[in-house]
C-alpha positions as CSV (number, residue, x, y, z in Angstrom):
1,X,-7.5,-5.5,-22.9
2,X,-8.1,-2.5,-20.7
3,X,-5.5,-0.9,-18.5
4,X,-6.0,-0.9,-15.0
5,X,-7.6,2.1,-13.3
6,X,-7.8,3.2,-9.6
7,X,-9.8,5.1,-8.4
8,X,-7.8,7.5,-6.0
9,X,-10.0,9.1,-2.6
10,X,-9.9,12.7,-2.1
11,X,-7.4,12.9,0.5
12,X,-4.7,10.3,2.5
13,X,-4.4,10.3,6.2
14,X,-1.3,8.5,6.0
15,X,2.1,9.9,3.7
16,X,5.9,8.7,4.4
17,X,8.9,8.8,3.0
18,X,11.2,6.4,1.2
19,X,14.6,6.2,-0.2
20,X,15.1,4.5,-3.7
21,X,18.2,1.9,-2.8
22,X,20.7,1.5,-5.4
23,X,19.7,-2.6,-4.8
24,X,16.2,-1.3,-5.8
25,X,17.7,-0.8,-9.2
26,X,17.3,-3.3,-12.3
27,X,19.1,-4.2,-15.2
28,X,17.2,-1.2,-17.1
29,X,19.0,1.5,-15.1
30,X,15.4,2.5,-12.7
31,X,13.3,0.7,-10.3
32,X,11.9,-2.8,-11.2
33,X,8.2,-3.7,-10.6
34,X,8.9,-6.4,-8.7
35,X,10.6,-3.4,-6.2
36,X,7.6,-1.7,-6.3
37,X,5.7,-4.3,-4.6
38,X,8.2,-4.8,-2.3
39,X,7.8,-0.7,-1.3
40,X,3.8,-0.9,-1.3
41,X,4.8,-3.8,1.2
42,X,6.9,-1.2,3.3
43,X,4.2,1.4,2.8
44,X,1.0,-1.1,4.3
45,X,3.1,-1.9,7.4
46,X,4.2,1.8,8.5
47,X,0.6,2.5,7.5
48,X,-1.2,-0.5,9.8
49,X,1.5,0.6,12.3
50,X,0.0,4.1,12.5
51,X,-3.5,3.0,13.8
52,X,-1.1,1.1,15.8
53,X,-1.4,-2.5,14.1
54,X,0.9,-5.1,12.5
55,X,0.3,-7.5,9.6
56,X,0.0,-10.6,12.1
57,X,-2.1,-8.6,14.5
58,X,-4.9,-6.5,13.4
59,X,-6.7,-6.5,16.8
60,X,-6.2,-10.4,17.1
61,X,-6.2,-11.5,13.4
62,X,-3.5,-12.0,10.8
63,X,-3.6,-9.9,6.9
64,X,-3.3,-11.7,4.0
65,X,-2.9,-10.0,0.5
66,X,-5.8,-11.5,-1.6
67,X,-5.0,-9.4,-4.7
68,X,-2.9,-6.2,-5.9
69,X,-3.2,-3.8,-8.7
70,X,-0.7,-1.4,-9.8
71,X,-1.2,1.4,-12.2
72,X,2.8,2.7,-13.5
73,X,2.9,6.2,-14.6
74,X,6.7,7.3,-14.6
75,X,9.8,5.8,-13.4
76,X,12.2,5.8,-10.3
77,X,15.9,6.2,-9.9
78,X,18.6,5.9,-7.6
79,X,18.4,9.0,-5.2
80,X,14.6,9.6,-5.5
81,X,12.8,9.6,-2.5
82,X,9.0,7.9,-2.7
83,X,6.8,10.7,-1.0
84,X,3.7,7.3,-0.5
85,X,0.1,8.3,0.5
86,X,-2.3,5.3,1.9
87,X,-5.5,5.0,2.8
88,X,-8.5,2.7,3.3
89,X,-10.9,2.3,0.2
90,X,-12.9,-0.2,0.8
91,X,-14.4,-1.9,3.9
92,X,-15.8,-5.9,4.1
93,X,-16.8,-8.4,5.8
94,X,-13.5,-10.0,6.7
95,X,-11.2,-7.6,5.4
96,X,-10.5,-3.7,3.5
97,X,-8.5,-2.4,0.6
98,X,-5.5,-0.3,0.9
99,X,-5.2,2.5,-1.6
100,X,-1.3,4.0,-2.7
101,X,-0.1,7.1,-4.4
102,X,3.4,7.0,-5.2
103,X,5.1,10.5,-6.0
104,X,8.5,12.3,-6.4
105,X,9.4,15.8,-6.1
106,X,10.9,17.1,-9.1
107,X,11.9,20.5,-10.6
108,X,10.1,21.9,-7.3
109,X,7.0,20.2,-8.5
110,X,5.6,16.3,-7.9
111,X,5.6,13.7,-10.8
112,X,3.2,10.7,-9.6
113,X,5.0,7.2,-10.0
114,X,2.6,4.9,-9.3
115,X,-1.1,3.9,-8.1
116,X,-1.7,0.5,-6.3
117,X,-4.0,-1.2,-4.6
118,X,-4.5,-3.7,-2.4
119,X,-6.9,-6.1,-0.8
120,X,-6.2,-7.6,2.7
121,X,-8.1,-10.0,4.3
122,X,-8.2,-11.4,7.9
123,X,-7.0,-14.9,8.5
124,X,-6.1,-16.7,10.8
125,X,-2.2,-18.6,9.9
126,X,-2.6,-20.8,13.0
127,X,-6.5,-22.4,11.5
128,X,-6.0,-21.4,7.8
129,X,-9.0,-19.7,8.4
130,X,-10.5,-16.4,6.9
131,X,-11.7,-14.7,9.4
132,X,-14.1,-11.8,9.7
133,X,-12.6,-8.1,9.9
134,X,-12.8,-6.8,14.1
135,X,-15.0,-4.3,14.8
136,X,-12.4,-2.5,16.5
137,X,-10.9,-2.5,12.9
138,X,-13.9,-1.4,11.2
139,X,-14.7,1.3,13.5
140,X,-10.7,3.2,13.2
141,X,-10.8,2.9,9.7
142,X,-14.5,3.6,9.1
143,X,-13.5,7.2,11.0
144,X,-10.4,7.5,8.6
């Protein structure tokens, strides 16, 4: 089977910083992957919160995760702090991937943890409806 590949875009408008928590730590001694979703998670909200969105409001709709991909390439510890890059990908009809670079600083030099990606789509909780994407939407992240 091949391994997953994501394709990474050439720059991020969006990078913050995150502490690894010692509850972030698993039997094997380093971050789980199940943690990792849970910090793409953190990342996508302070990301929608800087075009000034949240998760059950995107300019009147609610986000739903309709599918994730996660590419590991190294591993995280206690006392690492997640440098996390986001940025849109892809843009449709009722919704947009959200791209993720995951990195650490070490030895003066960054070591990337992880890719991700994921697909949101608007919907409506209230109607269990999908809805389409606002143009309001489309139009801030089209000018990403």
């Amino acid at each position: 089977m091949p391994r997953v590949r994501i394709e990474l875009p050439q720059s991020f408008p969006f990078t913050t910083k995150i502490p690894v928590r010692i509850t972030d730590i698993n039997y094997g001694g380093h971050v789980g992957n199940d943690t990792i979703l849970s910090i793409i998670h953190e990342i996508r909200v302070q990301f929608l919160g800087f075009y000034g969105y949240e998760e059950m409001n995107i300019a009147g709709a609610g986000l739903i995760m309709s599918d994730v991909a996660i590419e590991f390439k190294g591993e995280l510890y206690y006392g690492n702090t997640i440098e996390a890059s986001a940025a849109i990908s892809e843009i449709t009809r009722s919704g947009f991937e959200v791209v993720y670079k995951l990195e650490i600083e070490k030895d003066g030099k960054k070591s990337v943890i992880a890719h991700a990606k994921t697909t949101m789509i608007c919907y409506s909780y209230e109607r269990k409806k999908i809805l389409s994407l606002p143009d309001e939407v489309k139009q801030k992240f089209e000018g990403r």
